[in-house]
C-alpha positions, 0 to 999 in steps of 0.5 A: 544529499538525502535521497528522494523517496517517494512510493506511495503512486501504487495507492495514492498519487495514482488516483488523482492522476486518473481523476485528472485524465479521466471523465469518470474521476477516481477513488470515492465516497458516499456523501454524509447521511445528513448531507444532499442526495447522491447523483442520479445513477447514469448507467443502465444494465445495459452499460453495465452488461456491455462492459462485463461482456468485454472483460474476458477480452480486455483481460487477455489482451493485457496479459498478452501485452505485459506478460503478467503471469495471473489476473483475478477480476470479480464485478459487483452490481445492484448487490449481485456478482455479475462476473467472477474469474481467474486468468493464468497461472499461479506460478509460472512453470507450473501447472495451477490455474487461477480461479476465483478461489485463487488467494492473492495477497492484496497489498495495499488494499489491505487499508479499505479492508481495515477501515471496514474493519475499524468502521464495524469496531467503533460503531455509531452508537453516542455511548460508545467508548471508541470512536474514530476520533478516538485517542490513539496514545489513550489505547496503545501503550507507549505510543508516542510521535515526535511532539508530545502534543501531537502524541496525545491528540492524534487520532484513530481517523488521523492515521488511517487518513495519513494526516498525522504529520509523520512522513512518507512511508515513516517505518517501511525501512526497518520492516524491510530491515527485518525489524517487528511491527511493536519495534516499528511501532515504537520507534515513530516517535524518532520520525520528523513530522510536519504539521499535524492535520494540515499534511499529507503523507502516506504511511503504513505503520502509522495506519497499522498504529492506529488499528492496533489501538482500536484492535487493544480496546477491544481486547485481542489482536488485529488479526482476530478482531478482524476474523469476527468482525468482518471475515467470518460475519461476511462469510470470506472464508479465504480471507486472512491477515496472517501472512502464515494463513497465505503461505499454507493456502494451495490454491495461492497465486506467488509473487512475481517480478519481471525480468529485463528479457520481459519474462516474470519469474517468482523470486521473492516472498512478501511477508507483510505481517508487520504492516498486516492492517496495511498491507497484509491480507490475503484473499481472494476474487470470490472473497472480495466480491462479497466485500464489494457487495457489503460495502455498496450496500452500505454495510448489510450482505444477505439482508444482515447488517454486518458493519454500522452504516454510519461508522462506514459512511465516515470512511468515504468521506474526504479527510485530507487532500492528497494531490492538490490540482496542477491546474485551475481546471483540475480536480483534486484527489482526496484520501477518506478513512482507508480509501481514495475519494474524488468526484467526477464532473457529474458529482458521483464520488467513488472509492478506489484503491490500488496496492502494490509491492515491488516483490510481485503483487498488484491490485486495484478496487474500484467502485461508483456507489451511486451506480451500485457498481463496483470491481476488483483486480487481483494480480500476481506481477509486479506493479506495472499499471495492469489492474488500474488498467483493467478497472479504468478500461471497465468503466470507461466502456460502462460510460461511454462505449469504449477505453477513452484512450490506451490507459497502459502506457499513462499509468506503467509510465507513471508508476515506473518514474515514481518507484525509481524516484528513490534512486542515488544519482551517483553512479556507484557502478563507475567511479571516478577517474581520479577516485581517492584510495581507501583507508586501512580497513581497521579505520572503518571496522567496528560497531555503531548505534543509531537509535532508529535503526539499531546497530550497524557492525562493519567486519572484514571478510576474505573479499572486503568489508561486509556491513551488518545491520537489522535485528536478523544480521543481514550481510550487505558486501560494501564496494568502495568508490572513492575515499571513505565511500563505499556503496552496497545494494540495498534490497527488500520492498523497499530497494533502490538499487546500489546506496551510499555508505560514507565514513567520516570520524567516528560516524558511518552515514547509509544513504537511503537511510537518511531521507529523513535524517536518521541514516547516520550512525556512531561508532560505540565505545 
């Protein structure tokens, strides 16, 4: 059986279900320039102070309960930054504090940057050479997904809406496996894809694919086109899409994971330049403020029109629904350019994004255009439901005085059962009472080809077989469990624990290698 894989509910999944919880809905866009007038703002300043005078307490009490080593929070209103603060540290056992100058790397949120990037590239203008419903074969050499017809007409806007038939999380494995962004890129086109604007899925490297097309129109790479169209214009001196950039910066805030004691520790490093345009930057709460002032008013910071309005409009706009309502009565939960889109009962839409990696990173955006409000909620911890926690308990306390109900458990719970959804269900730890024996080892030796992932070479070591893979060798010990079925423990952002690797003939399958199909390997010669 292919394992189940699913981890998008960091960015995705996780709006909807708040949409559905919540009276203030979840992840918004403005309405089209030519469309009905937005609502009527709800709140008063009033409202709207109440909730930032209580977010030093919420903050610290989430912290005291989960343990998370480092929150930035910063608060935007009518064009002012009305809160600005860092809690914790930087690295546990260390003495740096967190600021508002602290650099975070943002995961996720990575992808409304991007398209804010994007919505300044193509303009609004009707001469314009590029669009957002530009070609993305026309602009990337060699791009190509698995229909030729779909290769030529999938769009900037259908990437960046993760509507292109490619599935979930398409790519994330080989960056995992050490592979680049111009392999990954490459090798789409092997991904199964269901139909074309009419799906969902979310997936990094197929956004990634088509900000690499708008930044090669243009003539340089993602990384500079981002610098001078929205970084240095904007005045986000902090901000980055080089990892490198993150790495030399002294005042960061390291990833960490928690331990089963409930104590973080920094353990991994998270090098997100493959996917930079989806999860790749690096920033700070100041920075971000300053981007939330730019993005509620509709593209102008400091009475300077710095991103088109129009271009900007459309990435607020539902493009796809992403979680279609369990009930009647439910709303559903949509994804823009870039951003999660819902509505709440009062038809305000606002714009949200969480980002996560699973090495120690977690960070939320939230805004209500209408109101002119908005926050962002950087942390330094493995996802655990911290900053959407800090964002929901904000505006519920702005609409109706106080958290509607503890937003913590609903939303660790929730994150927690979907990053464990890719698990094996065999127990590779215990085999069976009556486990068959193994082969000789010269039956499993050996090179073997997968035009996906590369070459997979089994060599024997002083203590067992050891599987290679990935264009950097990594070295994986094999355990046997039965037969001709060994296991090992798969890691990197994408780690599901122990995986199955079964022999049979001249083919070797890896378990979590085949949720899609491409897991299966042949021995060469």
């Amino acid at each position: 059986m292919r394992p189940s894989r699913s981890r998008a509910l960091t960015v995705c999944a996780l709006a909807a279900l708040l949409a559905g919880a919540s009276g203030t809905g979840a992840g918004a866009a403005g309405p089209s320039p030519s469309g009905p007038p937005p609502p009527a703002p709800q709140l008063t300043d009033d409202q709207v102070n109440k909730a930032v005078d209580q977010l030093d307490s919420v903050v610290s009490a989430i912290m005291k309960r989960t343990g998370v080593p480092g929150v930035a929070v910063g608060v935007v209103h009518k064009d002012r930054v009305v809160y600005l603060k860092g809690f914790g540290v930087r690295h546990v056992g260390e003495q740096g504090k967190i600021d508002p100058d602290t650099v975070f790397e943002i995961a996720s949120v990575s992808k409304p940057v991007a398209s804010t990037v994007v919505a300044g590239a193509v303009g609004a203008g009707k001469d314009s050479k590029l669009t957002w419903d530009t070609p993305v074969a026309g602009q990337l050499s060699g791009f190509a997904l698995k229909d030729p017809w779909v290769s030529s007409h999938v769009t900037v806007a259908d990437l960046f809406a993760h509507r292109s038939g490619l599935p979930d999380h398409a790519g994330d494995l080989l960056e995992d496996l050490g592979y680049d962004r111009a392999y990954i890129l490459d090798h789409l086109r092997y991904e199964p894809l269901t139909p074309f604007r009419a799906s969902y899925a979310y997936t990094n490297f197929g956004l990634t694919a088509a900000a690499e097309a708008v930044a090669r129109a243009k003539g340089v790479s993602w990384e500079k086109l981002s610098e001078d169209t929205l970084y240095k214009p904007a005045g986000m001196n902090s901000t980055s899409s080089r990892f490198a950039d993150f790495e030399k910066a002294k005042n960061k805030a390291v990833t960490h994971v928690k331990n089963a004691d409930g104590t973080w520790s920094a353990r991994f490093v998270r090098d997100a330049d493959a996917q930079s345009p989806a999860g790749g930057v690096s920033s700070t709460a100041k920075d971000m403020s300053r981007w939330l002032r730019l993005q509620l008013a509709n593209g102008k910071l400091g009475g300077h029109q710095i991103i088109d309005p129009a271009g900007l409009a459309q990435t607020r706009l539902p493009q796809v629904i992403s979680q279609p309502p369990a009930a009647p009565t439910d709303r559903a939960g949509f994804y823009g350019l870039g951003w999660n889109v819902s509505y709440d009962e009062s038809g305000r839409l606002r714009l949200g994004h969480s980002g996560g990696f699973a090495l120690g990173a977690a960070t939320n955006v939230t805004m209500l255009p209408a109101e002119q409000l908005g926050i962002v909620v950087l942390t330094n911890g493995a996802p655990i439901g911290v900053p959407e926690t800090v964002a929901q308990d904000f505006f519920d306390t702005a609409q109706s005085g106080k958290p509607t109900r503890d937003w913590l458990p609903l939303i660790g719970g929730a994150l927690e059962k979907q990053l464990n959804q890719g698990r094996s269900s065999t127990d590779y730890a215990h085999p069976p009472a009556d486990a068959k024996p193994a082969r000789a080892t010269s039956a499993y030796t050996g090179t073997y080809d997968n035009a996906y992932y590369g070459r997979l070479t089994v060599t024997e070591s002083a203590s067992g077989l050891v599987a290679e893979l990935g264009p950097r060798h990594m070295r994986f010990p094999l355990t046997h469990y039965s037969g001709d079925v060994f296991s090992f423990e798969t890691t990197g952002e994408n780690a599901i624990g122990p995986t199955g690797v079964t022999f049979k003939d001249n083919t070797v399958t890896v378990e979590y290698l085949d949720h899609n199909g491409l897991g299966t390997f042949t021995k060469a010669g």
